[in-house]
C-alpha positions in Angstrom: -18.5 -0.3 12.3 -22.3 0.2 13.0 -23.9 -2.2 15.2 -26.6 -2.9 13.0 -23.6 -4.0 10.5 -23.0 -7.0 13.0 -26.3 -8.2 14.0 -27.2 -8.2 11.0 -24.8 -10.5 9.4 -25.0 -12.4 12.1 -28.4 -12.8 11.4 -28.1 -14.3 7.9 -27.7 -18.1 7.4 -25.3 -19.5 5.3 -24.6 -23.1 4.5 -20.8 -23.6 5.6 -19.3 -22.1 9.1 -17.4 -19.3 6.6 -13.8 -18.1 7.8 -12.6 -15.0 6.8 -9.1 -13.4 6.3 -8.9 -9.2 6.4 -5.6 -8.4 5.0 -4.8 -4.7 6.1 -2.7 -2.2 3.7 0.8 -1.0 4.7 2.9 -1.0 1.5 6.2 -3.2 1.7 5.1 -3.7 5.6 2.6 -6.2 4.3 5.5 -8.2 4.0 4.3 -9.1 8.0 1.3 -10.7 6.5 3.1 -13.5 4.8 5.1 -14.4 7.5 2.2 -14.9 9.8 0.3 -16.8 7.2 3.7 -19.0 6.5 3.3 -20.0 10.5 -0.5 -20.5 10.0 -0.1 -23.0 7.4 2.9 -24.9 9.4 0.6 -25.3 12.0 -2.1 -26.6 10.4 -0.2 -28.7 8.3 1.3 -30.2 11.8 -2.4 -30.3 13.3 -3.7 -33.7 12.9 -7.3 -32.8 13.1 -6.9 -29.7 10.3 -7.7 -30.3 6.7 -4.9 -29.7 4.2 -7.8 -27.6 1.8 -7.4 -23.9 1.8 -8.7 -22.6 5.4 -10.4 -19.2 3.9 -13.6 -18.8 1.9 -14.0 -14.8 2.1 -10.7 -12.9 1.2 -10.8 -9.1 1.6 -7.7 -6.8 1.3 -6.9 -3.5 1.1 -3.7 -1.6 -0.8 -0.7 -4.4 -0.6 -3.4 -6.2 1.7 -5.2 -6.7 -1.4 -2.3 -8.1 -3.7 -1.7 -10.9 -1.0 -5.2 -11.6 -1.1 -5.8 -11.4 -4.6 -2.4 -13.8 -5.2 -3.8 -16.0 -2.7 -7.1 -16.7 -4.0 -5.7 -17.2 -7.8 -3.6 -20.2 -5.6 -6.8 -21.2 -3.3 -6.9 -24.6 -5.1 -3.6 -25.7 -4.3 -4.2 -25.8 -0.5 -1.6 -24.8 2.2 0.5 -24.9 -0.4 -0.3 -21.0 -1.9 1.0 -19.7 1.1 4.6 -21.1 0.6 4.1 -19.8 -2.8 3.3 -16.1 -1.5 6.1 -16.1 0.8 8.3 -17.0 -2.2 6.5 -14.3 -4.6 8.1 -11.9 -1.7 11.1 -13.1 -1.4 12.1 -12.3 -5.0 10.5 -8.8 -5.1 12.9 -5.3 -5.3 11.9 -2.2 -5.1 12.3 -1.4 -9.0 9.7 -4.0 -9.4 7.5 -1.7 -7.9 8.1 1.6 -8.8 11.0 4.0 -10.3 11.9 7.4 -9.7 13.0 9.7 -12.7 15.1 12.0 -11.1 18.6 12.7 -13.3 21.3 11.7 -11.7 22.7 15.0 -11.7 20.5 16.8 -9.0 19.5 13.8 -6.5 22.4 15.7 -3.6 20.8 19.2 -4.3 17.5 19.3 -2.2 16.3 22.5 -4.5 17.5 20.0 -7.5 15.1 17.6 -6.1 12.2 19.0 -5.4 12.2 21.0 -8.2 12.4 17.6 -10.4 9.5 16.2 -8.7 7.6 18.9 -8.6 7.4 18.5 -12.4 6.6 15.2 -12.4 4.3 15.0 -10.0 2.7 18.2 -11.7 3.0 15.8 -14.8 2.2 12.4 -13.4 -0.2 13.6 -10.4 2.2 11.4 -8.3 5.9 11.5 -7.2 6.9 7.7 -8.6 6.1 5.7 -11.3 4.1 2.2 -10.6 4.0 0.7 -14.3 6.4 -1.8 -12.8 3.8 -2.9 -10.5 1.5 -3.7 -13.1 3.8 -6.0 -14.9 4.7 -8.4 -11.9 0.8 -8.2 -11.0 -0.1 -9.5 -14.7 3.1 -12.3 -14.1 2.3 -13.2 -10.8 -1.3 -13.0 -10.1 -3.5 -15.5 -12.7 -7.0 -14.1 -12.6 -8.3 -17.2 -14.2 -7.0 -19.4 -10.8 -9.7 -16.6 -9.0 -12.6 -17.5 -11.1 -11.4 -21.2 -10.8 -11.3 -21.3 -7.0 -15.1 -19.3 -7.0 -16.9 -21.9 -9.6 -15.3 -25.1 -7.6 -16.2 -23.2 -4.3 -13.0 -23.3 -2.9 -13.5 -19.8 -2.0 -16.9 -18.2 -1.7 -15.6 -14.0 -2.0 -12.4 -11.9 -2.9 -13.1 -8.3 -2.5 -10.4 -5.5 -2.7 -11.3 -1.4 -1.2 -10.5 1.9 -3.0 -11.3 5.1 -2.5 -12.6 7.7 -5.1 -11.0 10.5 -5.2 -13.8 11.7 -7.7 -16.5 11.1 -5.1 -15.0 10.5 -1.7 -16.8 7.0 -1.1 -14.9 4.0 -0.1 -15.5 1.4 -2.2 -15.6 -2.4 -1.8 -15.7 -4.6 -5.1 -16.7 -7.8 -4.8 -15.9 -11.0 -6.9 -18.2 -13.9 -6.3 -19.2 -17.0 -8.1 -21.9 -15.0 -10.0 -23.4 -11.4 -9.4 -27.0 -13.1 -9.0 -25.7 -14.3 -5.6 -23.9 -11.4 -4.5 -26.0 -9.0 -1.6 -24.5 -5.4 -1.7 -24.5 -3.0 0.8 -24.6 0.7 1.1 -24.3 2.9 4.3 -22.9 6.3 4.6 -19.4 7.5 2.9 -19.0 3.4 1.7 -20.5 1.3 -0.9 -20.0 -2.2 -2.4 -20.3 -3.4 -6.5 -20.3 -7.1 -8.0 -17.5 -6.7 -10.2 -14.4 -9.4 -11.3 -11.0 -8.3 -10.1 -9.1 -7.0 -12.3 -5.3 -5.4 -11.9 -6.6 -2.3 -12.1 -8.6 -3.0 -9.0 -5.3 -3.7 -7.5 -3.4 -0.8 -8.9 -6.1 1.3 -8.2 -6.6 -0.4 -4.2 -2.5 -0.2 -3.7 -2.3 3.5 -5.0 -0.2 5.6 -2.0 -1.4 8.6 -2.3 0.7 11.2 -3.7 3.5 8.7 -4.2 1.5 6.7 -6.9 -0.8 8.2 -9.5 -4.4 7.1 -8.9 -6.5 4.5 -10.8 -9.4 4.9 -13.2 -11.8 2.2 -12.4 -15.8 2.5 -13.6 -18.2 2.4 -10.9 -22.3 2.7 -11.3 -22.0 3.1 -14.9 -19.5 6.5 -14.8 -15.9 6.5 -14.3 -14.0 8.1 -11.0 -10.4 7.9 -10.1 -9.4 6.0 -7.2 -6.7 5.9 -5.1 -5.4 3.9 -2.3 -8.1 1.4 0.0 -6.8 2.6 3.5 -7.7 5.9 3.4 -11.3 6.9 4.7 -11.5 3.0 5.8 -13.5 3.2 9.1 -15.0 -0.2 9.2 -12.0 -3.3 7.9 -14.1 -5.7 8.8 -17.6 -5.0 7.6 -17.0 -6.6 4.1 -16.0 -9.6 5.4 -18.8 -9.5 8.0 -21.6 -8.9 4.9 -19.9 -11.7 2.5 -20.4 -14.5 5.3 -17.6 -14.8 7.3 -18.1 -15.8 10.9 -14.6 -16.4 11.9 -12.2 -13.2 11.0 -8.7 -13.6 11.1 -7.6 -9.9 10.7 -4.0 -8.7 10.1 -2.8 -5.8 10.7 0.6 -3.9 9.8 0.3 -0.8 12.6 2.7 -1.2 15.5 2.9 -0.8 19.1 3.4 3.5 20.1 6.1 4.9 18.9 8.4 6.4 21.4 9.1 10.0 21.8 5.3 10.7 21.5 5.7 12.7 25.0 8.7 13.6 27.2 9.6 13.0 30.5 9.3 15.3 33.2 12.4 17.3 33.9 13.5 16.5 29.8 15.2 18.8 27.9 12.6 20.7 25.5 12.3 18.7 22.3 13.8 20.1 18.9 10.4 20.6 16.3 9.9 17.8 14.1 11.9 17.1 11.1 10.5 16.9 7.5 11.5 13.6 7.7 9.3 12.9 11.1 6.4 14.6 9.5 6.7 12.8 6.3 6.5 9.5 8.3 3.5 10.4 10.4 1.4 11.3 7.3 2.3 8.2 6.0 1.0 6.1 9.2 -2.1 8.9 9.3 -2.8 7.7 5.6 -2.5 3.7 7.0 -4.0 4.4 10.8 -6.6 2.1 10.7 -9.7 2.0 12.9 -9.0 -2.3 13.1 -9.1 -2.2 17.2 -12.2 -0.3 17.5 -13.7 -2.6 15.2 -12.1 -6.0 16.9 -13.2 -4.3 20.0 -17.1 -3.6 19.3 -17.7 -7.3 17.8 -16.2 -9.2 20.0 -18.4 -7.2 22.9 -21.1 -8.0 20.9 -19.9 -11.4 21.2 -19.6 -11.7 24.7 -22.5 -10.6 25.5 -24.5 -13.1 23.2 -22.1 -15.6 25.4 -22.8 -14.4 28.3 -26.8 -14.8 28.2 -28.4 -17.5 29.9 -28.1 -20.6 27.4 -31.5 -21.3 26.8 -32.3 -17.5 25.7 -29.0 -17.5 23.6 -29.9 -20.8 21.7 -33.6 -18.7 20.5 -32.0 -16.0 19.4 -31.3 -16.0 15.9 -28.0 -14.1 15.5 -24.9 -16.5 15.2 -21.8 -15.2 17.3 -18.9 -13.2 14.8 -15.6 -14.5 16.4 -12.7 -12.0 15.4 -8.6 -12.6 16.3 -6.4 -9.9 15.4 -2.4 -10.1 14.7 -0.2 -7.2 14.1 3.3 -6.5 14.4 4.5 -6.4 18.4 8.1 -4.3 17.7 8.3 -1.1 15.6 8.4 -1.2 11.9 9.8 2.1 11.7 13.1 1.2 13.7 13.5 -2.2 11.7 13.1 -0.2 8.5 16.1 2.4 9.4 18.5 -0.2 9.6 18.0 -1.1 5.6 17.3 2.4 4.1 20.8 1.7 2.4 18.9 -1.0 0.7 16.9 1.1 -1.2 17.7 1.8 -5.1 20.1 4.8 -4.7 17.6 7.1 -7.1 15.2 6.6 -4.5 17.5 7.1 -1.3 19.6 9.8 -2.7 16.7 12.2 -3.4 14.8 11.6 0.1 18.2 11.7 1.5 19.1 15.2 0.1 14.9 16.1 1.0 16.0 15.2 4.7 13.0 12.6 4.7 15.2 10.1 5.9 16.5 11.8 9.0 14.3 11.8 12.5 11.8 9.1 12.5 11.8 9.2 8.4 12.2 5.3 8.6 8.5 5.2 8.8 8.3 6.4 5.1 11.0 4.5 3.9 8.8 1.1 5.5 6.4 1.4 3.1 8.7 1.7 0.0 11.5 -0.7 1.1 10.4 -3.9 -1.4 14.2 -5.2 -0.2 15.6 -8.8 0.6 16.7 -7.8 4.3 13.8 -6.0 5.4 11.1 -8.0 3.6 12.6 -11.2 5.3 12.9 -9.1 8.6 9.3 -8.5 8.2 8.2 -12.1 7.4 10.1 -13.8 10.4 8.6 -11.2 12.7 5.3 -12.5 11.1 6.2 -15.5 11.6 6.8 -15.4 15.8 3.6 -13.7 16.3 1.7 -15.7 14.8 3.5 -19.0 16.6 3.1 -17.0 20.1 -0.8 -16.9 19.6 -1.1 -20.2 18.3 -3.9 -21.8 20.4 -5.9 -18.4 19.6 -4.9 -19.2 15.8 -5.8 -23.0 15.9 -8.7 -22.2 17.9 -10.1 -19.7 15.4 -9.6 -22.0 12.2 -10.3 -25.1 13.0 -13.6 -23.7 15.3 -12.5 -25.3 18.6 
């Protein structure tokens, strides 16, 4: 993020002390997400001092990030309460209500078989599954009326979802507010933002993988351009929320801790080359690699040393302090997911399994397609002790103390 993105939106007034939630993108690891909002709202509904009202007024999401955000602001009215109801959304979601493979039975345990078959339909399709599940349990699940509900009663002030055009290469950030008259848009180099509604083809078009899911045709300064999924050429996760208002950020990531095996130990036997499997994973956490800690990092020096001033020179500046607490995942989401690839549908895991993706560290790919009971509640719970093992840094943030 540019530093003249910070001081300047801590430069602009706003009526209301405006907390923030950046949801990050990850596929089925976004799963994380509810758990540590689940905690969130069990503390605060503990909390004798905390309201009961929804804590967020600027939502921004990206890929799956942006489904949890969108289903949470159609539910922003009903309190602490939408978060229950977001955990439960995921506790009922499979795989096949996300996507299918059509691969005939006949060739998934021949890996020329395979490949061949999805080379024709991705030829066909311009991806290798089919999402037209995912737009069904979007329309079900995600009331778009509740959004514009929860903007005109001010329950919320923003939702904004990212996507990136594959037609033009900019990364895109459409905004819903109250009404476009009040929205201030921003453009800067490579990334632009747009009053528009959501729609679900904001979140199709946000959540689509790439190469995995066919990209999204959304319309954008009068023309059309295809877009695919928000994470990819996303440098700066928390400038939208910074230039909607938000002064408190809770940010939440799905990235993990270093994988290990990155480097061996002195005296090691020489390593075998990577498996198709291992390189398949690390494209997929290339795609997802976000640059969240840089950005955490630079605002909250910015931060500091606003604090650190004498007081009387701080209290004449204008610029209001941005105060940013990150939470992502403190085990590996790669390990968890190999102990419930048999969980996926068996179209899916027979024809990665014959394309050797699920061997070496190919539970990294398998992470962001496994929409299954055991690892989506594996996910949530590690959400869940996170979030409860920073909780004076999570009170702290919400409730301003």
């Amino acid at each position: 993020m540019s530093l003249d993105t910070i001081i300047h939106a801590g430069l602009r007034q706003f009526g209301r002390p405006t907390v923030g939630l950046v949801l990050m993108g990850g596929g089925a690891r976004t799963a994380y997400q509810v758990g540590v909002l689940k905690a969130m709202a069990r503390l605060l509904q503990a909390h004798p001092a905390a309201s009961r009202t929804f804590p967020f007024q600027v939502l921004v999401g990206t890929s799956a990030g942006a489904i949890n955000a969108a289903f949470l602001a159609s539910r922003a009215m009903q309190g602490l309460q939408a978060f229950e109801q977001l955990a439960q959304f995921w506790s009922r979601l499979r795989s096949t209500d996300v996507y299918t493979l059509n691969v005939p039975g006949w060739v998934r345990f021949s890996r020329i078989a395979v490949a061949w078959s999805l080379s024709r339909h991705a030829r066909a399709n311009g991806a290798l599954l089919n999402n037209a599940p995912l737009t069904k349990i979007l329309r079900d699940g995600i009331p778009l009326d509740g959004i514009d509900a929860a903007l005109r009663s001010n329950t919320i002030d923003a939702l904004a979802v990212t996507g990136s055009s594959y037609t033009s290469g900019v990364h895109w950030t459409f905004c819903h507010t109250a009404s476009r008259a009040e929205f201030q848009g921003w453009v800067r180099p490579g990334r632009r933002s747009e009053y528009q509604p959501l729609s679900i083809d904001h979140l199709m078009a946000s959540s689509a993988i790439p190469f995995l899911f066919p990209a999204t045709r959304l319309m954008v300064d009068g023309r059309e351009e295809h877009f695919g999924d928000g994470s990819m050429r996303q440098v700066t996760p928390l400038s939208p929320a910074m230039h909607l208002g938000a002064r408190r950020i809770l940010v939440i990531g799905v990235g993990q801790p270093e994988r290990p095996g990155l480097g061996s130990a002195p005296g090691a036997a020489r390593a075998t080359g990577p498996t198709l499997g291992s390189m398949a994973g690390h494209v997929m956490a290339s795609v997802f690699h976000d640059t969240l800690q840089a950005d955490v990092e630079q605002t909250q020096r910015v931060t500091q040393t606003i604090n650190s001033l004498p007081t009387e020179a701080a209290a004449a500046m204008p610029y209001k302090t941005i105060d940013v607490l990150a939470i992502a995942p403190t085990r590996s989401l790669d390990g968890l997911a190999q102990q419930f690839t048999s969980e996926l549908p068996s179209a899916i895991r027979d024809a990665l399994g014959a394309l050797g993706v699920l061997k070496g560290s190919g539970g990294t790919l398998a992470s962001y397609l496994l929409f299954e009971p055991g690892f989506v509640q594996s996910l949530i719970e590690m959400g869940e002790a996170d979030a409860l093992a920073q909780r004076e840094e999570l009170l702290g943030l919400l409730l301003g103390d």
